[in-house]
VOPAGU-2260 file (C-alpha; in pm, 1 decimal, decimal comma):
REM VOPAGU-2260
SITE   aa  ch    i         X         Y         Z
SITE  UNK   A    0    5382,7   -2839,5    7074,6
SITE  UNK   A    1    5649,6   -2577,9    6978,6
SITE  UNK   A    2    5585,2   -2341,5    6706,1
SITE  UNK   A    3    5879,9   -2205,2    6567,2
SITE  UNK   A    4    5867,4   -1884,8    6345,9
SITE  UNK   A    5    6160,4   -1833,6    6077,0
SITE  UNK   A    6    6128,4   -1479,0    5894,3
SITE  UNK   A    7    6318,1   -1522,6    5597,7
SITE  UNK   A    8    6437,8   -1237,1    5366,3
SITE  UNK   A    9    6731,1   -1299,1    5086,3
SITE  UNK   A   10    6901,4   -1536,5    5313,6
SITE  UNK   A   11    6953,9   -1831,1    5083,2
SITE  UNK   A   12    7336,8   -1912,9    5071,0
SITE  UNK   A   13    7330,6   -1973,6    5443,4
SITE  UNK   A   14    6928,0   -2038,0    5520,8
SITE  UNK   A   15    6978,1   -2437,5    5431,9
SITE  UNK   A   16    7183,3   -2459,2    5817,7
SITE  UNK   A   17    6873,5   -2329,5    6046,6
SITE  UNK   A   18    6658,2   -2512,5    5884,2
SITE  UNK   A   19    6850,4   -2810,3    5882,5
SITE  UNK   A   20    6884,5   -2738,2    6269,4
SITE  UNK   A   21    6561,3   -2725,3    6301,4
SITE  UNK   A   22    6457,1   -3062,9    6185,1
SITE  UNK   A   23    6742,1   -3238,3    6381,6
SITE  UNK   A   24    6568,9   -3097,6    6709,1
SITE  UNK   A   25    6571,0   -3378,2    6927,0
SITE  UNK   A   26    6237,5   -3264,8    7063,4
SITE  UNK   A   27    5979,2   -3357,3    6806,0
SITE  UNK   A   28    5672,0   -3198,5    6872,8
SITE  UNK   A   29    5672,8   -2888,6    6683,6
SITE  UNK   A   30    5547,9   -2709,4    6402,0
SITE  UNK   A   31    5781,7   -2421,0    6201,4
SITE  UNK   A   32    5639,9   -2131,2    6024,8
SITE  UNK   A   33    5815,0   -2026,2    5739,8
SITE  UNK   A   34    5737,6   -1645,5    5634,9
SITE  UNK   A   35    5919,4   -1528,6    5298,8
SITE  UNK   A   36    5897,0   -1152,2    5342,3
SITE  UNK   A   37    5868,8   -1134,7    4952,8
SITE  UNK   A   38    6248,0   -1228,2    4900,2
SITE  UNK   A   39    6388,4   -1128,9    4570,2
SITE  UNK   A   40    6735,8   -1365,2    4571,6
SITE  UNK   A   41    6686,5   -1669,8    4349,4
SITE  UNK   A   42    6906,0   -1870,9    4577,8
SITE  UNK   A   43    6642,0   -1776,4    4869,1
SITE  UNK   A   44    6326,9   -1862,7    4644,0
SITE  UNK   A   45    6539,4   -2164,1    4531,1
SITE  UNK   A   46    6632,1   -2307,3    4902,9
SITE  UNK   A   47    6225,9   -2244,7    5003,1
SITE  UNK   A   48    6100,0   -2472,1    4716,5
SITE  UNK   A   49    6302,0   -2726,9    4809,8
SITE  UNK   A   50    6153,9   -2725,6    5139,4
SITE  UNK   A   51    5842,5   -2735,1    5049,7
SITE  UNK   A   52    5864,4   -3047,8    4855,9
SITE  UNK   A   53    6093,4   -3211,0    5119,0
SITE  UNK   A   54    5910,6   -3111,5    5477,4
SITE  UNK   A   55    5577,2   -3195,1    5550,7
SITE  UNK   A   56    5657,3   -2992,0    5899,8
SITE  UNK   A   57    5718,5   -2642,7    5755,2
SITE  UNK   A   58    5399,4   -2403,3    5724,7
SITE  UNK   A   59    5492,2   -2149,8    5447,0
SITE  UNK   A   60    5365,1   -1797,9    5447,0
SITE  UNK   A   61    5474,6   -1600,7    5126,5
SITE  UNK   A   62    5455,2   -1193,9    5164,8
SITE  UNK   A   63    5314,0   -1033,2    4847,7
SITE  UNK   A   64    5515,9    -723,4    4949,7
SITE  UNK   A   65    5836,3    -687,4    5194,3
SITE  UNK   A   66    5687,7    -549,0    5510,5
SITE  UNK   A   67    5961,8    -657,5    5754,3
SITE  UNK   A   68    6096,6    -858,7    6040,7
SITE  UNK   A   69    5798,8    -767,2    6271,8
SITE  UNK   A   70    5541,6    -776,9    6032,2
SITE  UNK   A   71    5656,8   -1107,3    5916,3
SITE  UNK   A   72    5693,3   -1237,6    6292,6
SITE  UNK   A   73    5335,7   -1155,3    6359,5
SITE  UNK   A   74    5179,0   -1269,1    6065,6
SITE  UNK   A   75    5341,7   -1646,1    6201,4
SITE  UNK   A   76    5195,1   -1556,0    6509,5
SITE  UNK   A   77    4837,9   -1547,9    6395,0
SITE  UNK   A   78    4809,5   -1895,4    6308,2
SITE  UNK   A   79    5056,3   -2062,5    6545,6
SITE  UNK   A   80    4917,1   -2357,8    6722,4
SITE  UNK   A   81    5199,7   -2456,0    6957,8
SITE  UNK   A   82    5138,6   -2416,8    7337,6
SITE  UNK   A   83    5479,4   -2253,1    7317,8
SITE  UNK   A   84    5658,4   -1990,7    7070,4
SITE  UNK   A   85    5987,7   -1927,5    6981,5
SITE  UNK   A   86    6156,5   -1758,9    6751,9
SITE  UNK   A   87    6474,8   -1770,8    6500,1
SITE  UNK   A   88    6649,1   -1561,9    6245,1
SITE  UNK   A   89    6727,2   -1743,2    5911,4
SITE  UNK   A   90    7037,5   -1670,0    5902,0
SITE  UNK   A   91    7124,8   -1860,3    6263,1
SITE  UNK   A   92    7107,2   -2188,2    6384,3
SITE  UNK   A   93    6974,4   -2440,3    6691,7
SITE  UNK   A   94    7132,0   -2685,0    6868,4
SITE  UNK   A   95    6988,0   -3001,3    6828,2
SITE  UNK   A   96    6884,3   -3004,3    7194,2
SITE  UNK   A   97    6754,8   -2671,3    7201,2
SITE  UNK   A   98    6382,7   -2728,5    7246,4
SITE  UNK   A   99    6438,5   -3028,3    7503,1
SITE  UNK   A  100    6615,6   -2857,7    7732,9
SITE  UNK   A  101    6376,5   -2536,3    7711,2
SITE  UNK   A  102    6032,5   -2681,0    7683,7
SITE  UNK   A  103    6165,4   -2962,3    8008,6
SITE  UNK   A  104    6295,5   -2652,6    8203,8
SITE  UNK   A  105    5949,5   -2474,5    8130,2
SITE  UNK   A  106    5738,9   -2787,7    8250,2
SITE  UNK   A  107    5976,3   -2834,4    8559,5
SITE  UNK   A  108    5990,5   -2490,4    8696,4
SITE  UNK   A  109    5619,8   -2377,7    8528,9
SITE  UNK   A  110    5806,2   -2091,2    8412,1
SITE  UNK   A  111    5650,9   -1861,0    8094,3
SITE  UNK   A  112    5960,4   -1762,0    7928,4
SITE  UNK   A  113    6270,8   -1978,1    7959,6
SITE  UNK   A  114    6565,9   -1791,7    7839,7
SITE  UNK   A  115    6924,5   -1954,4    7671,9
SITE  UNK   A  116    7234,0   -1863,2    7600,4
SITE  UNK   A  117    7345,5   -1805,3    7276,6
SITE  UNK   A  118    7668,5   -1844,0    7084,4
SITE  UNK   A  119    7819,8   -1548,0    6835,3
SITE  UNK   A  120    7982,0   -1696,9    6533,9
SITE  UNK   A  121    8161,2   -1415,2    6351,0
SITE  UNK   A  122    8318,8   -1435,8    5956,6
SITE  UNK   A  123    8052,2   -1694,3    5850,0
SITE  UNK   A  124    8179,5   -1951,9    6101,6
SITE  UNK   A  125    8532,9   -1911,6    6104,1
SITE  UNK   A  126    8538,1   -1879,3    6516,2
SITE  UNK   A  127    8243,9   -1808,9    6745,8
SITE  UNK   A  128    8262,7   -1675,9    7091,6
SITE  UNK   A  129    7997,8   -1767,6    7411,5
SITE  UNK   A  130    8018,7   -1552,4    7734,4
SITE  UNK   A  131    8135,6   -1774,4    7991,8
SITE  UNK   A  132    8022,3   -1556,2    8307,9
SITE  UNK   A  133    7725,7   -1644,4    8536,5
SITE  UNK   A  134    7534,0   -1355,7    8633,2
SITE  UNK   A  135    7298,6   -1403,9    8964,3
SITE  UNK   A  136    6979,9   -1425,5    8758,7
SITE  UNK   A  137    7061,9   -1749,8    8545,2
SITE  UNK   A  138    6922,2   -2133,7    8709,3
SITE  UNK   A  139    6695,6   -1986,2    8935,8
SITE  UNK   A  140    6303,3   -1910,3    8914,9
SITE  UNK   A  141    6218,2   -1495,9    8897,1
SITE  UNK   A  142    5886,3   -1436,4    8993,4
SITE  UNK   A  143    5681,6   -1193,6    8885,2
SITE  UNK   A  144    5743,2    -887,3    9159,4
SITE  UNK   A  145    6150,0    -938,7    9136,3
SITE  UNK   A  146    6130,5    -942,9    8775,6
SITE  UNK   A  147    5941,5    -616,1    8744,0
SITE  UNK   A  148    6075,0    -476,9    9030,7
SITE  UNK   A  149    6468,7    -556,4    8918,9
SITE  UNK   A  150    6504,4    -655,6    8594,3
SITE  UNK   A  151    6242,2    -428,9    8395,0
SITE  UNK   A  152    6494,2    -165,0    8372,8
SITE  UNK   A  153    6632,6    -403,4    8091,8
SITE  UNK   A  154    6468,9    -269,0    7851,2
SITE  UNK   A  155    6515,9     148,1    7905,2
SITE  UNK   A  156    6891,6     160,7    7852,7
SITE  UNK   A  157    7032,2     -42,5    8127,9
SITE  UNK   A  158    7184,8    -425,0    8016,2
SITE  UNK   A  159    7100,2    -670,5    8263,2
SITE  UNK   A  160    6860,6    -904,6    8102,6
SITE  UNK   A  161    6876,3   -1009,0    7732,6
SITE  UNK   A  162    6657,6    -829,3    7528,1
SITE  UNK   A  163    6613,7   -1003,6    7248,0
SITE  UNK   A  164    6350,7   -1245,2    7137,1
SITE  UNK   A  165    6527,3   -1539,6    6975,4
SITE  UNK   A  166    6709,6   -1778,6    7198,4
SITE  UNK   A  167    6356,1   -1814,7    7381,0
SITE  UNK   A  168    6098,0   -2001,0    7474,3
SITE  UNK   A  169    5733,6   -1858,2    7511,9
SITE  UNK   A  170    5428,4   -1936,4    7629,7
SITE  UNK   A  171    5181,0   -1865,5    7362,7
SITE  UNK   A  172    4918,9   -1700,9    7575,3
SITE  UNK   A  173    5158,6   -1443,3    7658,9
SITE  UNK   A  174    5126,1   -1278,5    7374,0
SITE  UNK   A  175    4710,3   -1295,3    7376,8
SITE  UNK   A  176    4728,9   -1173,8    7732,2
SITE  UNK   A  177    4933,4    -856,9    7642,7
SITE  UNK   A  178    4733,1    -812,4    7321,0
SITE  UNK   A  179    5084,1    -711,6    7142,9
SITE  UNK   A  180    5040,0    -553,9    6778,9
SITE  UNK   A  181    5346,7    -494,3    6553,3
SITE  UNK   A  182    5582,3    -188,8    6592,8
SITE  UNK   A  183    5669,1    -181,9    6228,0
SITE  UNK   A  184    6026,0     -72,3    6341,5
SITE  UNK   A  185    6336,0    -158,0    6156,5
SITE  UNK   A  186    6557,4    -212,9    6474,6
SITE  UNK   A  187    6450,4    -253,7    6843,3
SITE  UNK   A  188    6140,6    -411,4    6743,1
SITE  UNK   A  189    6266,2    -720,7    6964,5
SITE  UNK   A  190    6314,7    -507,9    7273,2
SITE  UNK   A  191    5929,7    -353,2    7258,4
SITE  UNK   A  192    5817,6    -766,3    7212,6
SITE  UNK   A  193    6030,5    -831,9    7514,7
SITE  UNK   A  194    5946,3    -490,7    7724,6
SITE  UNK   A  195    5533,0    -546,2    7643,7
SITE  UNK   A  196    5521,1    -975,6    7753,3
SITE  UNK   A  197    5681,8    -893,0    8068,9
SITE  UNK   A  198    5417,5    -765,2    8278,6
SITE  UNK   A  199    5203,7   -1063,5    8190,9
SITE  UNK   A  200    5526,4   -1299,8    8302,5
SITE  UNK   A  201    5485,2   -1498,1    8620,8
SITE  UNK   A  202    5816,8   -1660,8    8632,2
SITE  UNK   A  203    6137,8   -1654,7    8427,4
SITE  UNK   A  204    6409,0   -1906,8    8386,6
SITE  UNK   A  205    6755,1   -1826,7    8200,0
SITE  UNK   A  206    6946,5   -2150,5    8142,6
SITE  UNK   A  207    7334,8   -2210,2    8179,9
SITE  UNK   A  208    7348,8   -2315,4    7794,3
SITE  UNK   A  209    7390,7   -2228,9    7494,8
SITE  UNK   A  210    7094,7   -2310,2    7289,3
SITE  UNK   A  211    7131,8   -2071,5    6982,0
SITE  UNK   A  212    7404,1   -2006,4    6752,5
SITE  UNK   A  213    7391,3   -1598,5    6647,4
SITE  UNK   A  214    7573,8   -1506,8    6340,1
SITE  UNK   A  215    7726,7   -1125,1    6358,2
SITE  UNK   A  216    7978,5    -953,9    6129,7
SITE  UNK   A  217    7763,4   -1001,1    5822,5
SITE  UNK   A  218    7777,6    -732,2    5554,5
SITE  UNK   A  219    7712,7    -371,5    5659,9
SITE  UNK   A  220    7388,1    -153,9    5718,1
SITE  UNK   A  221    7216,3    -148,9    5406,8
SITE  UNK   A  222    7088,1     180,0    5310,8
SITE  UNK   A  223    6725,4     125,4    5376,5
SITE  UNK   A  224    6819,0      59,8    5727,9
SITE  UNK   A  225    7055,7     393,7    5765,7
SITE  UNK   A  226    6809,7     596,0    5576,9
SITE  UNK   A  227    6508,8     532,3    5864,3
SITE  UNK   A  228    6754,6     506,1    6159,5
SITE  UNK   A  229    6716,6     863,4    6359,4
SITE  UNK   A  230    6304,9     793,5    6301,4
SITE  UNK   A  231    6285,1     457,3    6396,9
SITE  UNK   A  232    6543,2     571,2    6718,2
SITE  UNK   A  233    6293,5     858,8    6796,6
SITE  UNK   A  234    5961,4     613,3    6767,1
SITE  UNK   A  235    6128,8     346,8    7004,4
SITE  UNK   A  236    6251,5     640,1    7210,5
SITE  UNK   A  237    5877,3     811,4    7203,0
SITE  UNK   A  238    5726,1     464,8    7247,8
SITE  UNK   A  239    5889,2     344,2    7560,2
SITE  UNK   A  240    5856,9     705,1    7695,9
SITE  UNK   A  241    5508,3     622,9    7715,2
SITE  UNK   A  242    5560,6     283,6    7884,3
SITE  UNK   A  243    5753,2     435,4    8154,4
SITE  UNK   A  244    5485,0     753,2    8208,1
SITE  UNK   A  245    5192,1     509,0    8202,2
SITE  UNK   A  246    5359,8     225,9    8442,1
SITE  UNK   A  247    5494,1     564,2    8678,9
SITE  UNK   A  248    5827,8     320,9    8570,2
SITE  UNK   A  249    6054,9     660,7    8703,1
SITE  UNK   A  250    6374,3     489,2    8700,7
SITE  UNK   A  251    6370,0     415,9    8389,3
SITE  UNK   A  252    6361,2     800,0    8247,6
SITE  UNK   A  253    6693,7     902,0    8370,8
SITE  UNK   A  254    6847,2     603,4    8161,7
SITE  UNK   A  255    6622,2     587,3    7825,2
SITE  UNK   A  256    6703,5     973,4    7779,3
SITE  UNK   A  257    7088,7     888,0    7787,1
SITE  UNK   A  258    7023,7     589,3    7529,0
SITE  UNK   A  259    6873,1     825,2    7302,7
SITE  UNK   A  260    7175,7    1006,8    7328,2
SITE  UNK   A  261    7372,2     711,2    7197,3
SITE  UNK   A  262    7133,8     635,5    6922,8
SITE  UNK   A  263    7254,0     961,9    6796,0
SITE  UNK   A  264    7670,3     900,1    6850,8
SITE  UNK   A  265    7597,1     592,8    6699,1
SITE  UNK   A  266    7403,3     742,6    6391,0
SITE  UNK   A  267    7740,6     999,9    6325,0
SITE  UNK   A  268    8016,1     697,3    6385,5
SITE  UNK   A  269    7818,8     527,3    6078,0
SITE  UNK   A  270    7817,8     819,1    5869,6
SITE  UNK   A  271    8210,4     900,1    6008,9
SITE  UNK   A  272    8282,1     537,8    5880,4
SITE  UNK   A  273    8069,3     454,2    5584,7
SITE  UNK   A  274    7965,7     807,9    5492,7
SITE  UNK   A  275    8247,9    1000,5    5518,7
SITE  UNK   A  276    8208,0    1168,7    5151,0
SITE  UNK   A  277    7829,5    1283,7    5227,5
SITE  UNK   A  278    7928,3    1511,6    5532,1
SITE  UNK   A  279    7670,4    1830,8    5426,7
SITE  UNK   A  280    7422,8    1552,0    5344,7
SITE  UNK   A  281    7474,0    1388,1    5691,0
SITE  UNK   A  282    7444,0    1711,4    5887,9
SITE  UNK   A  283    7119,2    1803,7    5722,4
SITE  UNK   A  284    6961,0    1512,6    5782,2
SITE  UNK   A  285    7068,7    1542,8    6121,8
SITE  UNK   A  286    6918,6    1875,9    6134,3
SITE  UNK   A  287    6619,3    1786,6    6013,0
SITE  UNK   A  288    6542,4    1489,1    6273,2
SITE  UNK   A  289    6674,5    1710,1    6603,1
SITE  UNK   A  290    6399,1    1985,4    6465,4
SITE  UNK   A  291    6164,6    1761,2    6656,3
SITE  UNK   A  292    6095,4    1863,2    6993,4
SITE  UNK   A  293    6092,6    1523,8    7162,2
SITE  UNK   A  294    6514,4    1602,8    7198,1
SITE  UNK   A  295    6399,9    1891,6    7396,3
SITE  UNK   A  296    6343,5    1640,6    7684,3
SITE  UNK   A  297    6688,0    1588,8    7678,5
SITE  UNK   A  298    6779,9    1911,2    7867,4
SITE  UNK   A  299    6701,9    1769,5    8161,6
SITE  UNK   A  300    7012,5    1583,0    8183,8
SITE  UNK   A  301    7234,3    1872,7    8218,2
SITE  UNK   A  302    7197,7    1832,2    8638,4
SITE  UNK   A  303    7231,7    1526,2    8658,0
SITE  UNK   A  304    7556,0    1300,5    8685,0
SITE  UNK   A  305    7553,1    1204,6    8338,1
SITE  UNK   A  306    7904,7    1206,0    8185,1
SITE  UNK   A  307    7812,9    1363,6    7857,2
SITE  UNK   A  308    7521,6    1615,1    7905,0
SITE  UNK   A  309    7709,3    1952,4    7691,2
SITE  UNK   A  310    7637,5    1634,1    7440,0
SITE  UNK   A  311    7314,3    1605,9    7551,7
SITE  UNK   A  312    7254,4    1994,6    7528,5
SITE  UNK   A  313    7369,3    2028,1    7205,6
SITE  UNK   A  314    7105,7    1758,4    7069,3
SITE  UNK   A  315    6846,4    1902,1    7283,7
SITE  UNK   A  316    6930,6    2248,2    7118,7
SITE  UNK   A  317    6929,0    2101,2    6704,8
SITE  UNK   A  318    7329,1    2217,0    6704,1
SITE  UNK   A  319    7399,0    1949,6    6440,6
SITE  UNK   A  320    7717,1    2134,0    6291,6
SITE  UNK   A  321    7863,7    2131,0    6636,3
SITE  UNK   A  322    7769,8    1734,3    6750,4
SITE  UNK   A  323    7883,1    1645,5    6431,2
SITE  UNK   A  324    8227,4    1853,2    6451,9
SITE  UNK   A  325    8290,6    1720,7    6811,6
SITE  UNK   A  326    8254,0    1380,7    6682,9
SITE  UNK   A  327    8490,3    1416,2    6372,2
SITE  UNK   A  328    8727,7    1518,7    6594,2
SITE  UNK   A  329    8728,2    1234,3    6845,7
SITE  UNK   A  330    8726,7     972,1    6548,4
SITE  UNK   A  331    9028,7    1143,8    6429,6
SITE  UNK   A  332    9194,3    1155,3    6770,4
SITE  UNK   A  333    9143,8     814,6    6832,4
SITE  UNK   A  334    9280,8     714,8    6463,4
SITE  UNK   A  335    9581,1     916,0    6553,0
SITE  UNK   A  336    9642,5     740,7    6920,0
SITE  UNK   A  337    9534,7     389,8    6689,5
SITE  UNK   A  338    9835,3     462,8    6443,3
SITE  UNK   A  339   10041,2     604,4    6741,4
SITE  UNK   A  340    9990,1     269,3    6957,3
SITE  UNK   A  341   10050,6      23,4    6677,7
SITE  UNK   A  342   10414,4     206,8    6555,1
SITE  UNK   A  343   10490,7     179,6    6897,5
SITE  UNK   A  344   10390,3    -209,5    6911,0
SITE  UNK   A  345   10615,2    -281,8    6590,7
SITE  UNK   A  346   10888,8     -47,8    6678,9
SITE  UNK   A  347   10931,6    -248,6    6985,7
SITE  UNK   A  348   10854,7    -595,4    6812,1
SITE  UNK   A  349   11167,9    -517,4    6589,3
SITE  UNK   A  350   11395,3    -489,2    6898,1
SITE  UNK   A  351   11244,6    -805,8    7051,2
């Protein structure tokens, strides 16, 4: 059996399509664990009771408080009874084959975690995208010592592997052999699930498929999110640190110190774009988080290879007026080659 876990959180206008998808599996032997992380939409709360009167299938777990996507994962977790695990947002979707063609490549190749693709559908459906490149490590068995040896890297700053958690298949006792607990994190909480099981992993299998349907350009970062972002970046930073010290994982160092880097360009392009007005509240805040001496660590870059290290530097040394001036100034830039490039376009459009 299958047990599929479905956090749900204020996701009722589009919730009724995964778990519509989910009952037209064409694999039947499953069980689907409903968690409603104390949503507060009436459309959500709505959409929920009429599953419960309609589905004798669906387990419901209802939060008394909103704790999150992890929390709400794991409390699914502790009463699964499927032989296998997989997970799926609720605001995504299956194909109808999705479970057959996971659960018959797990039997055939005796592999723990069968990976598929997935499809992005941007603009609430309006056109979806798939990647149509093979890379070497899809339809074909990785065994244990290749995948730790090759792929691990995956999850310290280097994409080769998927890192996410939906659009797979588990085996259950993965996750008792690896004893994982919840991070409590409010982004890369996937990536720790993912970077914990693999150890424990005997053999992988990534399928030439799409299997899941991944919704993306939904509304923007809500403020709860911005507001913990350079704490939750510095606990996943801190956390996997600890991995890589404790597995002697060295190559990984060089390239998780560089991502934390880009958790922090990425943290100023969101306030450039969406917080433009708060600029002496942005700085402080930066301020405050690069007081912590865990960005210390990130003077070790500046002999290395590493494109960006006066960046680095500059975070390692809490210059937060600077970082954030050198970033104004290449948004700006690149608005002004934007505006440049597209007069250019039309100018030459009106001679065509």
């Amino acid at each position: 059996m299958v047990s599929i876990i479905i956090p749900v959180y204020n996701t009722g206008k589009i919730l009724n399509k995964c778990l519509r998808s989910v009952v037209r599996q064409t694999y039947t032997d499953w069980e689907c664990i409903i968690v409603n992380d104390d949503s507060t939409d009436t459309d959500t709360i709505r959409v929920l009771q009429q599953w419960r009167n309609n589905n004798y299938k669906f387990i419901f777990i209802d939060k008394a408080t909103n704790e999150g996507v992890d929390m709400a994962r794991f409390s699914a977790l502790a009463i699964a009874k499927g032989d296998y695990i997989t997970f799926v947002d609720s605001d995504d979707w299956l194909e109808p084959d999705a479970l057959d063609i996971m659960v018959a490549k797990s039997l055939e190749t005796d592999a723990d975690v069968v990976v598929g693709r997935m499809r992005k559908v941007y603009m609430g459906g309006l056109f979806s995208k798939s990647d149509t490149s093979t890379p070497e490590w899809m339809e074909r068995a990785i065994l244990h010592e290749e995948l730790m040896e090759k792929y691990y890297i995956s999850f310290f700053g280097v994409n080769i592997l998927p890192v996410n958690i939906w659009a797979v298949l588990y085996r259950r006792d993965l996750f008792i052999r690896a004893n994982i607990q919840p991070s409590r994190l409010t982004f890369g909480e996937d990536l720790l699930v993912n970077m914990n099981l693999f150890p424990h992993i005997k053999t992988f299998y990534a399928i030439d498929k799409v299997i899941y349907n991944y919704r993306t350009g939904l509304p923007g970062i809500s403020d709860k999110y911005f507001n913990s972002w350079l704490e939750n970046a510095r606990k996943l930073y801190e956390i996997k640190m600890q991995v890589l010290r404790d597995t002697k994982y060295e190559d990984g160092i060089y390239y998780q110190k560089i991502e934390l880097v880009n958790y922090i360009k990425s943290y100023i392009n969101v306030c450039l774009r969406y917080r433009k007005n708060q600029r002496d509240k942005n700085i402080e805040v930066l301020r405050n988080e690069l007081s912590c001496p865990v960005y210390k660590d990130l003077s070790t870059l500046r002999n290395t290879p590493y494109t960006d290290a006066p960046f680095a530097i500059l975070i390692a040394n809490g210059n937060a007026d600077n970082l954030y001036h050198i970033m104004e100034q290449n948004a700006n830039s690149l608005q002004i080659k934007n505006k440049l490039a597209n007069s250019i376009i039309g100018f030459l459009r009106h001679f065509s």
